[in-house]
mmCIF file of the N, C-alpha and C atoms, coordinates in Angstrom:
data_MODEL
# 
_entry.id   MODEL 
# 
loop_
_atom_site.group_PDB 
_atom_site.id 
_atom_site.type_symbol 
_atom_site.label_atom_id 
_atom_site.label_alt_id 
_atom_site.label_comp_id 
_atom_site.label_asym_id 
_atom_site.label_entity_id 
_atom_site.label_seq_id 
_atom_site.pdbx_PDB_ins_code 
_atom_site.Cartn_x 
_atom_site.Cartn_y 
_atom_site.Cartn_z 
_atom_site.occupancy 
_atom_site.B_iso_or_equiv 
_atom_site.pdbx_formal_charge 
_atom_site.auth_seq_id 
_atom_site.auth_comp_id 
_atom_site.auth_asym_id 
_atom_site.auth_atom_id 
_atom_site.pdbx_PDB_model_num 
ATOM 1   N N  . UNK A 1 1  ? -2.373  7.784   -17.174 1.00 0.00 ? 1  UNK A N  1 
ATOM 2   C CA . UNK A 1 1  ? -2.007  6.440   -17.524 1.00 0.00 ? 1  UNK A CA 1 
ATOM 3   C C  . UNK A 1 1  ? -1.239  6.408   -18.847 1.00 0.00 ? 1  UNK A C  1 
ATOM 4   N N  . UNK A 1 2  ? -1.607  7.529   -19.760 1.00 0.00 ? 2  UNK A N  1 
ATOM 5   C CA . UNK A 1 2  ? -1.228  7.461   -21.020 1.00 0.00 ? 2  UNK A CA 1 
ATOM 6   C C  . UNK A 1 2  ? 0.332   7.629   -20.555 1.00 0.00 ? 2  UNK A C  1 
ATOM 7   N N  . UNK A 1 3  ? 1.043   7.243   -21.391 1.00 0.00 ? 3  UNK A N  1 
ATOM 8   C CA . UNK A 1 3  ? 2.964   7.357   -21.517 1.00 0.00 ? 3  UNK A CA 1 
ATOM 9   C C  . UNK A 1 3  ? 3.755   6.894   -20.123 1.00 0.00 ? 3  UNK A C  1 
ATOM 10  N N  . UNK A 1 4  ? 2.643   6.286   -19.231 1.00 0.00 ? 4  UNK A N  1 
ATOM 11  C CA . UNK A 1 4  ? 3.484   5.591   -17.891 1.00 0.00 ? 4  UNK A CA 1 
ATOM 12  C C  . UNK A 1 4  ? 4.332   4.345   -18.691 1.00 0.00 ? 4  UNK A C  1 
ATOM 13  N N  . UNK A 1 5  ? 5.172   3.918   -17.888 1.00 0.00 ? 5  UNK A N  1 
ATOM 14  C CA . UNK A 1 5  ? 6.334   3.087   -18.439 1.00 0.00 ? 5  UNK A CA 1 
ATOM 15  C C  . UNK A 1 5  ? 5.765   1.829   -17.538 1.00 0.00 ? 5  UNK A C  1 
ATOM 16  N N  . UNK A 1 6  ? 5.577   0.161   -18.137 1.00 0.00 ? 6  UNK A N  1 
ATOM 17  C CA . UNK A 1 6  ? 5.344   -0.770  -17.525 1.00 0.00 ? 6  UNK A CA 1 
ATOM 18  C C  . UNK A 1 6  ? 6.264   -1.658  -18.426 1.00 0.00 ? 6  UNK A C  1 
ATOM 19  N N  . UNK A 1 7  ? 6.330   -3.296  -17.894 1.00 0.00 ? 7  UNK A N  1 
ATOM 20  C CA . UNK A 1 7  ? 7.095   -3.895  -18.288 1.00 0.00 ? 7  UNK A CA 1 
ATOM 21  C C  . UNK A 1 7  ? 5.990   -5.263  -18.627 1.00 0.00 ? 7  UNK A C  1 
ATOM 22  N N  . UNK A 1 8  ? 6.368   -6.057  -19.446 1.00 0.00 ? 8  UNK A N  1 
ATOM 23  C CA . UNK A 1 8  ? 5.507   -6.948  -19.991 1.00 0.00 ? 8  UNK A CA 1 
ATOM 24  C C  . UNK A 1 8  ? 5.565   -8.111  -19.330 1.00 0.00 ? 8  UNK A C  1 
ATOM 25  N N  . UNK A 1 9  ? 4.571   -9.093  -18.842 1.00 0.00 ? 9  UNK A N  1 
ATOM 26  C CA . UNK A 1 9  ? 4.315   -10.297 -17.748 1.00 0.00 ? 9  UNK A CA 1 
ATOM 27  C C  . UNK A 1 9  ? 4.102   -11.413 -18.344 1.00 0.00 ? 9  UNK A C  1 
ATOM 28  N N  . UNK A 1 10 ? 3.333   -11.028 -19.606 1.00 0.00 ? 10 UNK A N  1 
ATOM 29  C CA . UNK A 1 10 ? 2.830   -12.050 -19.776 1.00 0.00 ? 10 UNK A CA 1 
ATOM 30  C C  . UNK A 1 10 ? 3.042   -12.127 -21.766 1.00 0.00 ? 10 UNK A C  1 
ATOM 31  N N  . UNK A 1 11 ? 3.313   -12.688 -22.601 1.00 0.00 ? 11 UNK A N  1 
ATOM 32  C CA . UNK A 1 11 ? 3.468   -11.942 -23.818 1.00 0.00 ? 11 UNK A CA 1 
ATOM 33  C C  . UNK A 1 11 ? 2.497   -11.550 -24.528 1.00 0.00 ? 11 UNK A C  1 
ATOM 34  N N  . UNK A 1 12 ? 2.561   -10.172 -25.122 1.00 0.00 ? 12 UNK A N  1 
ATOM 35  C CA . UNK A 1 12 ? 1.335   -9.159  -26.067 1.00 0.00 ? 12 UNK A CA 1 
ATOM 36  C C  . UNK A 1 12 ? 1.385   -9.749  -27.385 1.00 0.00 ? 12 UNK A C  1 
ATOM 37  N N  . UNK A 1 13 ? 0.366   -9.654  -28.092 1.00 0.00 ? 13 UNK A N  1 
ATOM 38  C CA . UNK A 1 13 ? 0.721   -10.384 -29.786 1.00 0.00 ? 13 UNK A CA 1 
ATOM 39  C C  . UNK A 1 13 ? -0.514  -10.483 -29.941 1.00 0.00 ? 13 UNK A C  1 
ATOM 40  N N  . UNK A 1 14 ? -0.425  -10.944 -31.672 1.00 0.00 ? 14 UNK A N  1 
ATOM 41  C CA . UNK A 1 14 ? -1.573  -11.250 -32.339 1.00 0.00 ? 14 UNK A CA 1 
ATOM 42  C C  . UNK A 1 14 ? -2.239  -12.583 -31.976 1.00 0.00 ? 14 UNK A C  1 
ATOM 43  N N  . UNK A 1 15 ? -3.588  -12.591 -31.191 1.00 0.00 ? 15 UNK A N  1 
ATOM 44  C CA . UNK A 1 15 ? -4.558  -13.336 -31.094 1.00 0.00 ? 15 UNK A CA 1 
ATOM 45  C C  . UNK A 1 15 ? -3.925  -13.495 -29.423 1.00 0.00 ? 15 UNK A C  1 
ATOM 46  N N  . UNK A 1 16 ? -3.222  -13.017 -28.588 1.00 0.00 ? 16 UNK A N  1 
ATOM 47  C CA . UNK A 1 16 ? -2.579  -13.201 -27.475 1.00 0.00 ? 16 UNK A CA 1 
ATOM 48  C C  . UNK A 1 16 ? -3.370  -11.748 -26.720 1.00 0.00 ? 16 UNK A C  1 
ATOM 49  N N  . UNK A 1 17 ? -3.957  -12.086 -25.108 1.00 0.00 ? 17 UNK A N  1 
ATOM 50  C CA . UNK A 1 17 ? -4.022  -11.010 -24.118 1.00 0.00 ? 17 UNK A CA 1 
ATOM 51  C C  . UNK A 1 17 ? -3.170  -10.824 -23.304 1.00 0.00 ? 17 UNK A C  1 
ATOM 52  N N  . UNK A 1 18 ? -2.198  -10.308 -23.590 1.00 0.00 ? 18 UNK A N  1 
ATOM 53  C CA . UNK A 1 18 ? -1.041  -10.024 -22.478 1.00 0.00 ? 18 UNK A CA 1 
ATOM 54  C C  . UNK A 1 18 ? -1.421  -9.486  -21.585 1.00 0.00 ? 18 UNK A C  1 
ATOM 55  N N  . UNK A 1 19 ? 0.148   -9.356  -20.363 1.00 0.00 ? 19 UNK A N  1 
ATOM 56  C CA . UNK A 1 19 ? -0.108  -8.639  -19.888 1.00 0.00 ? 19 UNK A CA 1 
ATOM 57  C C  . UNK A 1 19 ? 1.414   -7.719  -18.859 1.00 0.00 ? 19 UNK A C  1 
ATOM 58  N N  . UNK A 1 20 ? 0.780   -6.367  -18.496 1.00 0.00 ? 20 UNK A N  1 
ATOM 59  C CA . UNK A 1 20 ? 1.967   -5.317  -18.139 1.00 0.00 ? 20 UNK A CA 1 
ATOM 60  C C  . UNK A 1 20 ? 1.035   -5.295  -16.555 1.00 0.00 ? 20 UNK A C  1 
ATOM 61  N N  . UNK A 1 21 ? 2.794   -5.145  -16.062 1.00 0.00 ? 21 UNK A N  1 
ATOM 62  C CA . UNK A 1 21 ? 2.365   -4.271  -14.871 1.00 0.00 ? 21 UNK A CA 1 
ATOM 63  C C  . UNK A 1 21 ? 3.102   -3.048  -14.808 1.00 0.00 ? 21 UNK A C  1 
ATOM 64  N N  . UNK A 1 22 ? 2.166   -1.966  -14.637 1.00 0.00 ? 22 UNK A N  1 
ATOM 65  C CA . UNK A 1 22 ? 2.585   -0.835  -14.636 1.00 0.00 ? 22 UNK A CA 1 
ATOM 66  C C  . UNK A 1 22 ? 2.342   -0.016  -12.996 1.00 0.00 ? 22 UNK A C  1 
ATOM 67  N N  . UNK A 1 23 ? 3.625   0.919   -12.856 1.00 0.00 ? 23 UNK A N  1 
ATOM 68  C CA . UNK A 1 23 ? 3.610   1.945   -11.579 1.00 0.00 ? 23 UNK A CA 1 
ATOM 69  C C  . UNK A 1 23 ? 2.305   2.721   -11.717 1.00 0.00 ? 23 UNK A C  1 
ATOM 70  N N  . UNK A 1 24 ? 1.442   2.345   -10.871 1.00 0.00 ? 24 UNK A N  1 
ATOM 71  C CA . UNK A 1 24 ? 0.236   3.539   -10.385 1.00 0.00 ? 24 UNK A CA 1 
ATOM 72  C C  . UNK A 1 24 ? -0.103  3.528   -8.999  1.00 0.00 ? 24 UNK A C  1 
ATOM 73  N N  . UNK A 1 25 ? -0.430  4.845   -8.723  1.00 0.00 ? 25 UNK A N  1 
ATOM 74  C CA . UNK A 1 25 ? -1.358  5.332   -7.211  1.00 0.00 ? 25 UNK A CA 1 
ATOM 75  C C  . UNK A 1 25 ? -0.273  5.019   -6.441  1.00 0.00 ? 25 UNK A C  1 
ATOM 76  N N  . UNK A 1 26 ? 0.872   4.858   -6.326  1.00 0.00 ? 26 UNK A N  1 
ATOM 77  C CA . UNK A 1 26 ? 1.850   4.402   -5.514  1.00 0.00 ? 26 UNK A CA 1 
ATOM 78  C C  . UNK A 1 26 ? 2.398   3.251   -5.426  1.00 0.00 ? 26 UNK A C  1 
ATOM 79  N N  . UNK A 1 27 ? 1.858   2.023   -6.251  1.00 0.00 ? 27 UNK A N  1 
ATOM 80  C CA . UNK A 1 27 ? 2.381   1.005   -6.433  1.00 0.00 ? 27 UNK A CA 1 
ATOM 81  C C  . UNK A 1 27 ? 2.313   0.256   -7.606  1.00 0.00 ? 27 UNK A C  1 
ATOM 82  N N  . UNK A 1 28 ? 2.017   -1.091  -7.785  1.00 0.00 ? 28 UNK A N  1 
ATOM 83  C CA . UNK A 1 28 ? 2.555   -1.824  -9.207  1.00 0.00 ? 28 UNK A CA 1 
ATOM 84  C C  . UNK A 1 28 ? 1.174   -2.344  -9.421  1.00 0.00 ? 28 UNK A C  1 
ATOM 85  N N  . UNK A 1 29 ? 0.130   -2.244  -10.700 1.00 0.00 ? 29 UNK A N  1 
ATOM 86  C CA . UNK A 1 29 ? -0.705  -2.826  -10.635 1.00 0.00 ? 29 UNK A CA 1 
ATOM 87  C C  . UNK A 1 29 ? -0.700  -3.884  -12.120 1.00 0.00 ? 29 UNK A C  1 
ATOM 88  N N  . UNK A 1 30 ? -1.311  -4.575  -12.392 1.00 0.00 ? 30 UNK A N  1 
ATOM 89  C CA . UNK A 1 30 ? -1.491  -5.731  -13.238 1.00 0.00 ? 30 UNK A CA 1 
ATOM 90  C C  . UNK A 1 30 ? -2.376  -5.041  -14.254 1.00 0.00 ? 30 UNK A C  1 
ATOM 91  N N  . UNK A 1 31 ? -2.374  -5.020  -15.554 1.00 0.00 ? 31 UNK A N  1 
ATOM 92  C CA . UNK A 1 31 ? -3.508  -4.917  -16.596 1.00 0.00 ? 31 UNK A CA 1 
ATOM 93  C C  . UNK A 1 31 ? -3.096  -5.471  -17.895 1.00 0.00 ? 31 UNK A C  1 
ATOM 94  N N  . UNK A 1 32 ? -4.671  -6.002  -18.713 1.00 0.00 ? 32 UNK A N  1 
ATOM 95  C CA . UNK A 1 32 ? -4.374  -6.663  -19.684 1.00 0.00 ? 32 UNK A CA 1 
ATOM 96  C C  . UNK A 1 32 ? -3.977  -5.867  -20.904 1.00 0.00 ? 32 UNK A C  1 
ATOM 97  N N  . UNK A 1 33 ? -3.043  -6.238  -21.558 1.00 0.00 ? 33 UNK A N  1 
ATOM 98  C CA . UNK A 1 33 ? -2.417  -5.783  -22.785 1.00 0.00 ? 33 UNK A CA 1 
ATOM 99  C C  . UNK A 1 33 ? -2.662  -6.186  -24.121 1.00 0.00 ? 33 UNK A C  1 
ATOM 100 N N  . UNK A 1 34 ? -2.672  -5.358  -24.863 1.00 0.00 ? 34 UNK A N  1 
ATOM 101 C CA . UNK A 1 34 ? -3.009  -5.571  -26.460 1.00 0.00 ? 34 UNK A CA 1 
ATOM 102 C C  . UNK A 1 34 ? -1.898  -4.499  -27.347 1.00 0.00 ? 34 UNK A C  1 
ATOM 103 N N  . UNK A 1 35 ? -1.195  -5.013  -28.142 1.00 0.00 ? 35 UNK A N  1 
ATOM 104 C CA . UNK A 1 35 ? 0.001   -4.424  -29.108 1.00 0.00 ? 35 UNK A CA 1 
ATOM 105 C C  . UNK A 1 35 ? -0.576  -3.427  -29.617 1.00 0.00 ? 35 UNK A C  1 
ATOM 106 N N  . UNK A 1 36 ? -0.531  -2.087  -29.901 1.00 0.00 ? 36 UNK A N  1 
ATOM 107 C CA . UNK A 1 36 ? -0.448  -0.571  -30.194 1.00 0.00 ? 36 UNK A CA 1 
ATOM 108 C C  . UNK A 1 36 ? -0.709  -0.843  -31.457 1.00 0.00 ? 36 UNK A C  1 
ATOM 109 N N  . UNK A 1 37 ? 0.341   -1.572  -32.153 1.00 0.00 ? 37 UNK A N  1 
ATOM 110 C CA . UNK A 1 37 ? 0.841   -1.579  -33.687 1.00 0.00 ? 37 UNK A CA 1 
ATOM 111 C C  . UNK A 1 37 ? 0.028   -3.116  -33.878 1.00 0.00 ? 37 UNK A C  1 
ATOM 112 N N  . UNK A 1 38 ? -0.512  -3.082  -34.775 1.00 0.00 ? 38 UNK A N  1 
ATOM 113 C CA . UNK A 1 38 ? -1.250  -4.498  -35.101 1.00 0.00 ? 38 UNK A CA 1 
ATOM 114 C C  . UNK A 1 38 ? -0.336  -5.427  -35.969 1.00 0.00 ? 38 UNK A C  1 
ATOM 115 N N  . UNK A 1 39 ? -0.179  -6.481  -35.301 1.00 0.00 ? 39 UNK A N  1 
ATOM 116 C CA . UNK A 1 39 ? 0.870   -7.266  -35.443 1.00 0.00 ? 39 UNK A CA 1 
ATOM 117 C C  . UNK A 1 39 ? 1.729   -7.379  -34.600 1.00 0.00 ? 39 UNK A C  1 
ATOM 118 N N  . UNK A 1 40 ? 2.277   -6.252  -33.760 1.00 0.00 ? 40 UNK A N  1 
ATOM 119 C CA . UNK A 1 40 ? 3.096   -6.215  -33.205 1.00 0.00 ? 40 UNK A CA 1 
ATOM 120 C C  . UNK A 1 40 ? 3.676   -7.608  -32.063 1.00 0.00 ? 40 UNK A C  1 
ATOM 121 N N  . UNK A 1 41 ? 4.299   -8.331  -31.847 1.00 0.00 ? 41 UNK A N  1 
ATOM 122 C CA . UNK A 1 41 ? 4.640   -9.203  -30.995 1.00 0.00 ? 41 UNK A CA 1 
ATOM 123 C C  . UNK A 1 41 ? 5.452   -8.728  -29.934 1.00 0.00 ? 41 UNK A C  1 
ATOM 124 N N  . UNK A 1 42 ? 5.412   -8.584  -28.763 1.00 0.00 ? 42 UNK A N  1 
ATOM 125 C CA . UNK A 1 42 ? 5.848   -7.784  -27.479 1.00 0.00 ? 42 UNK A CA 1 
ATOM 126 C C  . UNK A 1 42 ? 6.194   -9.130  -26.197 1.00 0.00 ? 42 UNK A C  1 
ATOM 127 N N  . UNK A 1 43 ? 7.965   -9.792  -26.448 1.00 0.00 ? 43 UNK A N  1 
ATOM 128 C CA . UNK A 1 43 ? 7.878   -10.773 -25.186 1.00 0.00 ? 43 UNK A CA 1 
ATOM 129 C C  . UNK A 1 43 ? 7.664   -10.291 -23.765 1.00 0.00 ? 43 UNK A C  1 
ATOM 130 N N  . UNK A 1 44 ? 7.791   -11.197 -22.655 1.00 0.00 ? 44 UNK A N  1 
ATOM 131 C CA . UNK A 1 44 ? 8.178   -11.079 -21.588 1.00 0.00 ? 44 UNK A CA 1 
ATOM 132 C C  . UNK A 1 44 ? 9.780   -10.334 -21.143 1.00 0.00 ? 44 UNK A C  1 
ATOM 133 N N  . UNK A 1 45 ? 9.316   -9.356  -20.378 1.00 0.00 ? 45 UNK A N  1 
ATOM 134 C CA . UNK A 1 45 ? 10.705  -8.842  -19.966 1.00 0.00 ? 45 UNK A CA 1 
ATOM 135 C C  . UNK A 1 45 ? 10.942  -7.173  -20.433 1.00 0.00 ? 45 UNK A C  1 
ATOM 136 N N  . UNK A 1 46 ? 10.105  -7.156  -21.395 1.00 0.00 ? 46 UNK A N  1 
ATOM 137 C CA . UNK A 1 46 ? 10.125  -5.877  -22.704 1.00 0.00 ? 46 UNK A CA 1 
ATOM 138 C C  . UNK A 1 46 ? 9.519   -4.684  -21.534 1.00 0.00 ? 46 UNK A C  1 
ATOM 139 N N  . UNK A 1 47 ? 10.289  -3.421  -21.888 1.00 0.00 ? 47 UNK A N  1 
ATOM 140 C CA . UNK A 1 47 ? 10.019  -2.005  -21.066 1.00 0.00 ? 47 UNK A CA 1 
ATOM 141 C C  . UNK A 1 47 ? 8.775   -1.673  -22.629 1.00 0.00 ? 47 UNK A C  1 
ATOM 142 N N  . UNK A 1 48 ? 7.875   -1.120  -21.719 1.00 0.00 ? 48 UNK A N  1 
ATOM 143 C CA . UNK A 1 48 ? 6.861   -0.609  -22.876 1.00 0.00 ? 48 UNK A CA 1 
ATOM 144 C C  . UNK A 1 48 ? 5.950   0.606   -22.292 1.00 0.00 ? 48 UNK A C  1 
ATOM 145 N N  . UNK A 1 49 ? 5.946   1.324   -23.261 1.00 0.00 ? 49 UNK A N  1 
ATOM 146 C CA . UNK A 1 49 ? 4.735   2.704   -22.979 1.00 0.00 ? 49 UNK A CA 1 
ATOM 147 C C  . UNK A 1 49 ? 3.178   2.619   -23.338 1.00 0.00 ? 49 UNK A C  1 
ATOM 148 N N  . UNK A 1 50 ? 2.794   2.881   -22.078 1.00 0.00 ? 50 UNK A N  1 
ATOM 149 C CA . UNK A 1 50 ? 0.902   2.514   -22.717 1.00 0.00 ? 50 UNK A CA 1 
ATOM 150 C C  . UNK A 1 50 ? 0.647   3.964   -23.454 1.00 0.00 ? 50 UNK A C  1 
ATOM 151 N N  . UNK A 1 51 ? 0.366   3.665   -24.777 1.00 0.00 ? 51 UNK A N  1 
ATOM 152 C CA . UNK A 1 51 ? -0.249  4.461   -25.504 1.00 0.00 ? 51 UNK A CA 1 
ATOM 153 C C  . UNK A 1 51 ? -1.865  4.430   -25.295 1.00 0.00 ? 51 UNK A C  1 
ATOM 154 N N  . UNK A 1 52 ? -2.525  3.759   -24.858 1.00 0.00 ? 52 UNK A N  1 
ATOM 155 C CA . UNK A 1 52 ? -4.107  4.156   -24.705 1.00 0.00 ? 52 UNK A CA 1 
ATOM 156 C C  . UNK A 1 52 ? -4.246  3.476   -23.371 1.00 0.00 ? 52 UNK A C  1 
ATOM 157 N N  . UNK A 1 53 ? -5.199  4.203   -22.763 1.00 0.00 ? 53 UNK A N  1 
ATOM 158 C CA . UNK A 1 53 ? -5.715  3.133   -21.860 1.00 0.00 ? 53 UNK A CA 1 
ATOM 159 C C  . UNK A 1 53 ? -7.417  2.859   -21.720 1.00 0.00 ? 53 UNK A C  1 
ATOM 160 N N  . UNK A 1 54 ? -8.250  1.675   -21.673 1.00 0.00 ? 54 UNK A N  1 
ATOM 161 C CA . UNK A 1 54 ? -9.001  1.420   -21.420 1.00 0.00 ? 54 UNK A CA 1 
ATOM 162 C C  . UNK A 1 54 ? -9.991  1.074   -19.960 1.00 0.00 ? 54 UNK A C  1 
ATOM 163 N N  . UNK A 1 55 ? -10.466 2.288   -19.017 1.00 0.00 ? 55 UNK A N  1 
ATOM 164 C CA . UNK A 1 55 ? -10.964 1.306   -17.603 1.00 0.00 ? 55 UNK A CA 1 
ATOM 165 C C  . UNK A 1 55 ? -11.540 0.434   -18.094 1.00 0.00 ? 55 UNK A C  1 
ATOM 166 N N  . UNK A 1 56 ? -11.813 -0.588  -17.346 1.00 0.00 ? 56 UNK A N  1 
ATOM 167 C CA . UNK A 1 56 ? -10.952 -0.464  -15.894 1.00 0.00 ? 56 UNK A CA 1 
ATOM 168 C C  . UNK A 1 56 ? -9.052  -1.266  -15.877 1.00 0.00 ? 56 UNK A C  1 
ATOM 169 N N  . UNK A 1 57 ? -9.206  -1.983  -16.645 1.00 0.00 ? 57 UNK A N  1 
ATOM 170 C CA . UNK A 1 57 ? -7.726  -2.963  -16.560 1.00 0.00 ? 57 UNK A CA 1 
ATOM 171 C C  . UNK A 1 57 ? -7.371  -3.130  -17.650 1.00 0.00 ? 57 UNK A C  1 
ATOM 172 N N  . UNK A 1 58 ? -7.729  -2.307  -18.927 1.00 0.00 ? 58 UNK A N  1 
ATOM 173 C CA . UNK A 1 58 ? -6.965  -2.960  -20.140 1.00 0.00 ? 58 UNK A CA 1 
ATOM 174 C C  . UNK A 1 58 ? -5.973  -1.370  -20.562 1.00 0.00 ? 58 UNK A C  1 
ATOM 175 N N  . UNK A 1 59 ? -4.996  -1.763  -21.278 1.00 0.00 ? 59 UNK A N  1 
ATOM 176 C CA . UNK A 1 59 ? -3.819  -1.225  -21.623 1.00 0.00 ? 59 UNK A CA 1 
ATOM 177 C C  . UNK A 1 59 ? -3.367  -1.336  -23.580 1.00 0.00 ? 59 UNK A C  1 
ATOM 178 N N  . UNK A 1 60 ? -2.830  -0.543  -24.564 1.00 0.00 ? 60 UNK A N  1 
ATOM 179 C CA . UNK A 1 60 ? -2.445  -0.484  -25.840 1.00 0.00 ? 60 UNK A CA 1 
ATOM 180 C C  . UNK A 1 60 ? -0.855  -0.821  -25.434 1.00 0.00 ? 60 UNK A C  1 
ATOM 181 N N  . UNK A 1 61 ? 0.252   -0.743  -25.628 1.00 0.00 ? 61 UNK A N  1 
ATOM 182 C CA . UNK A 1 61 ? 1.098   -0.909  -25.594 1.00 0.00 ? 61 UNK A CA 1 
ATOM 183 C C  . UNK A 1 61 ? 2.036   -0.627  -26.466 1.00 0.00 ? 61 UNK A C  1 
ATOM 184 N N  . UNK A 1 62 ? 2.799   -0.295  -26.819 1.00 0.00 ? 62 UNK A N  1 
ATOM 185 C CA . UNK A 1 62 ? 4.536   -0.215  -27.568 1.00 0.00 ? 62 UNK A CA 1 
ATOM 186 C C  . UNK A 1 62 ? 5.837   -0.528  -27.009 1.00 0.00 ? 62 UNK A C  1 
ATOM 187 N N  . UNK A 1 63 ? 7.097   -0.944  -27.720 1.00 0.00 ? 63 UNK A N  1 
ATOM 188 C CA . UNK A 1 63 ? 8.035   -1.396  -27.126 1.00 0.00 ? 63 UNK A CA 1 
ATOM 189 C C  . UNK A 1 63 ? 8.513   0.078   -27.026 1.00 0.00 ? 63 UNK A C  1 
ATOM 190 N N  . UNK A 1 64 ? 9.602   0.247   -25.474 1.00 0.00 ? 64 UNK A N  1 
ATOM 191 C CA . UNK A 1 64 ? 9.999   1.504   -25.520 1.00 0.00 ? 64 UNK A CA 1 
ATOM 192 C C  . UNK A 1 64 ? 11.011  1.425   -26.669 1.00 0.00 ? 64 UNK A C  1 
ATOM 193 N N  . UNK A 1 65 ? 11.684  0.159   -26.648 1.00 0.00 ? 65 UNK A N  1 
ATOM 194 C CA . UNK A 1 65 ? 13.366  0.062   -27.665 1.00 0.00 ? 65 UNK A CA 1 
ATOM 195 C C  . UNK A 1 65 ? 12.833  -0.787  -28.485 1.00 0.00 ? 65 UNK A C  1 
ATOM 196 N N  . UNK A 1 66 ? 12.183  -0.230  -29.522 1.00 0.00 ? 66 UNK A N  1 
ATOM 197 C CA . UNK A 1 66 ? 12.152  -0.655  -31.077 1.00 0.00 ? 66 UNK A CA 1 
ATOM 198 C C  . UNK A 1 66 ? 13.032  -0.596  -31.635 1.00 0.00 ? 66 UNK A C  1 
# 
């Protein structure tokens, strides 16, 4: 899960649960997101790499194009 590439759904940020759907097991699944970098603000639309992952559905996040 770590360094899969997902795209952002819903927006990541401070005091915000985003969220990415990322390619797994063969298809696209939904999980909730939280910014990597504290502070970080991450809109809708944004390509991003999960740096951690949490089971069952939660996700760390970074923008790929900082």
């Amino acid at each position: 899960m770590v360094g899969e590439l997902g795209r952002v759904t819903g927006t990541v940020g401070p005091g915000l649960v985003g969220e990415v759907i990322v390619r797994v097991r063969g298809g696209a699944e939904a999980f909730l997101a939280y910014p990597a970098e504290p502070g970080e603000r991450i809109e809708r639309g944004t390509v991003v790499m999960v740096t951690e992952y949490q089971p069952p559905r939660t996700v760390y996040v970074t923008s790929v194009y900082a």
